[in-house]
C-alpha positions in Angstrom: -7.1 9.6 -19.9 -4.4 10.3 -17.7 -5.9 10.9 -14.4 -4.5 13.7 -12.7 -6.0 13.3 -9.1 -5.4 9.5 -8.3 -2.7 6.8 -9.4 -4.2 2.8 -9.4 -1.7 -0.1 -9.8 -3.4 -3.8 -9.7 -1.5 -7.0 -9.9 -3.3 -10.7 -9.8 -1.3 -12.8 -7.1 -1.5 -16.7 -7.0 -2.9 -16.5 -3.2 -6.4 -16.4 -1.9 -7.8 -13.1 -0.9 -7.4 -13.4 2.6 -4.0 -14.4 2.7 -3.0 -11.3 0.5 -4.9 -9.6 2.8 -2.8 -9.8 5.8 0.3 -7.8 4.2 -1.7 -5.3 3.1 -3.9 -4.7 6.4 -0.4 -5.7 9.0 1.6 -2.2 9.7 4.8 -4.3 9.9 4.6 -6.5 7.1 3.8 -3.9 5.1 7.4 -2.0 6.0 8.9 -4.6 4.0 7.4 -3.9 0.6 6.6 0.2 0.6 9.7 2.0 -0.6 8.0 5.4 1.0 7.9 3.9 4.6 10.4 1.0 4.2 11.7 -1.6 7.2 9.1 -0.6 10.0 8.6 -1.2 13.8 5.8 -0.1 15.7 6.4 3.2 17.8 3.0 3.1 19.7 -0.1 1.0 19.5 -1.1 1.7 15.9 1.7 4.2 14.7 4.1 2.5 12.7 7.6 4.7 11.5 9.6 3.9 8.5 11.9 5.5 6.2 12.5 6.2 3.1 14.5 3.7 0.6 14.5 7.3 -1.6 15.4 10.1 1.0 15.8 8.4 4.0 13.0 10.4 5.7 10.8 9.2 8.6 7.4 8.4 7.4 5.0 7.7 10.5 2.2 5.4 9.4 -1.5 4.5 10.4 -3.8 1.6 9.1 -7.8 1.5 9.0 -8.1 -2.0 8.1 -11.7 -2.9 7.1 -11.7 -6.9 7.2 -14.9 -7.4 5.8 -14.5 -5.8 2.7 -10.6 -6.5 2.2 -10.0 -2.6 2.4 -7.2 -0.3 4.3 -7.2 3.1 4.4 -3.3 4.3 4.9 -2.3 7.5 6.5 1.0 8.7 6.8 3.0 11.9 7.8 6.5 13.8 9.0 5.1 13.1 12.5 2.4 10.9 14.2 0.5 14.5 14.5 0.4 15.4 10.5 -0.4 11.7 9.0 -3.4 12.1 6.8 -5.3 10.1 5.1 -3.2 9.5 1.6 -3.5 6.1 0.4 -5.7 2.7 0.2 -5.9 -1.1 -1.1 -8.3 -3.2 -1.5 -7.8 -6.8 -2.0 -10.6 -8.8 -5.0 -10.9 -12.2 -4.3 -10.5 -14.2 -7.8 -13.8 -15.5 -8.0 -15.2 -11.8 -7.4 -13.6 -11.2 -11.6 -14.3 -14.8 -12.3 -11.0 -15.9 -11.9 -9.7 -19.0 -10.1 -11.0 -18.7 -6.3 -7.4 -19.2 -4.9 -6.2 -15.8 -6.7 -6.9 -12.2 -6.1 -6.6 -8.8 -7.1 -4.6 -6.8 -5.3 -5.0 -3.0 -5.9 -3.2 0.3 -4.3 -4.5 3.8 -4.8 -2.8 7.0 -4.2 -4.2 10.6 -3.9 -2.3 13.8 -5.6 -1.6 16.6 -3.1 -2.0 19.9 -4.5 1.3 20.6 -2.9 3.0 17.6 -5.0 5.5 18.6 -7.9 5.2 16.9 -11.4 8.2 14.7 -10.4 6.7 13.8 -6.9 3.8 12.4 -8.6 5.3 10.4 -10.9 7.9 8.9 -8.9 5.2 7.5 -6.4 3.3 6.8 -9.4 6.0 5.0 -10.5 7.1 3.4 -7.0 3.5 2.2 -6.3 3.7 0.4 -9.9 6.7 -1.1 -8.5 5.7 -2.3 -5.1 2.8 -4.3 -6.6 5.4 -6.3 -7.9 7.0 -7.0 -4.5 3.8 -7.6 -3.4 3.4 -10.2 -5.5 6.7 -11.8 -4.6 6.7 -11.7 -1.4 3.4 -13.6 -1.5 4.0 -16.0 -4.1 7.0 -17.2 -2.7 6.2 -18.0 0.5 
C-alpha cells in the first residue's frame, strides 16, 4: 500500500544504538546529513537554521530528543515562530530485531502536509531515502 499520509526510510548501521543516537538527537550534527536544513549553526538555545541543499531556503529547526527511548521529534519552519512538528527518528538497538547488539536500526518518518504538491512529497520522500544513506556513512566511517 502506498501510504499517503507518512513516508518511513530504515537503514541497519554497524554502530550501537546509542552512538547512532547522538547524530540523530544533536541539532548540529544533524545539519550535516539533512539536505532540507543542510550545514547548521545554532541561532538561539535550541533553534538550529539551515538551508536548503535544493532551494537554498532557510529552514529553522527544533529537536525533542527523548533519550530513553532513542526517539526525536523534529520541528521545523520559514521562521523560529512557524516550525511545527513535521518529522521524527527513532533509533532500534540490534538486539531489540535480534540482530547483533553492536548494530541498530535507524528510522526517519515524515508527515504529508495537506498543503504539499505530488512533487513535494515525493522529492522529500525521495531525499529522506537518501539521507539514511548518509546516515549510514557518516557513522560507519568514523
Amino acid at each position: 500500500m502506498q501510504d499517503r499520509y507518512c513516508h518511513t526510510s530504515s537503514i541497519k548501521v554497524d554502530r550501537p544504538a546509542e552512538t547512532a543516537f547522538e547524530i540523530m538527537s544533536n541539532g548540529l550534527k544533524q545539519g550535516a546529513w539533512t539536505w532540507g536544513s543542510f550545514n547548521r549553526s545554532e541561532v538561539q538555545p535550541g533553534i538550529f537554521l539551515g538551508h536548503s541543499v535544493f532551494s537554498g531556503k532557510a529552514l529553522y529547526s527544533r529537536l525533542h530528543v527523548d533519550r530513553e527511548r532513542l526517539v526525536v521529534d523534529y520541528e521545523g519552519g520559514p521562521t523560529p515562530e512557524t516550525m511545527q512538528f513535521r518529522n521524527m527518528s527513532r533509533v532500534l538497538p540490534g538486539a531489540t530485531l535480534k540482530l547483533d547488539p553492536g548494530c541498530c536500526v535507524i528510522t526517519l518518518l515524515t508527515w504529508r502536509l495537506q498543503t504539499q504538491t505530488e512533487d513535494d512529497w515525493l522529492q522529500i520522500s525521495t531525499v529522506h531515502e537518501a539521507e539514511m544513506f548518509l546516515i549510514k556513512g557518516l557513522l560507519e566511517r568514523a
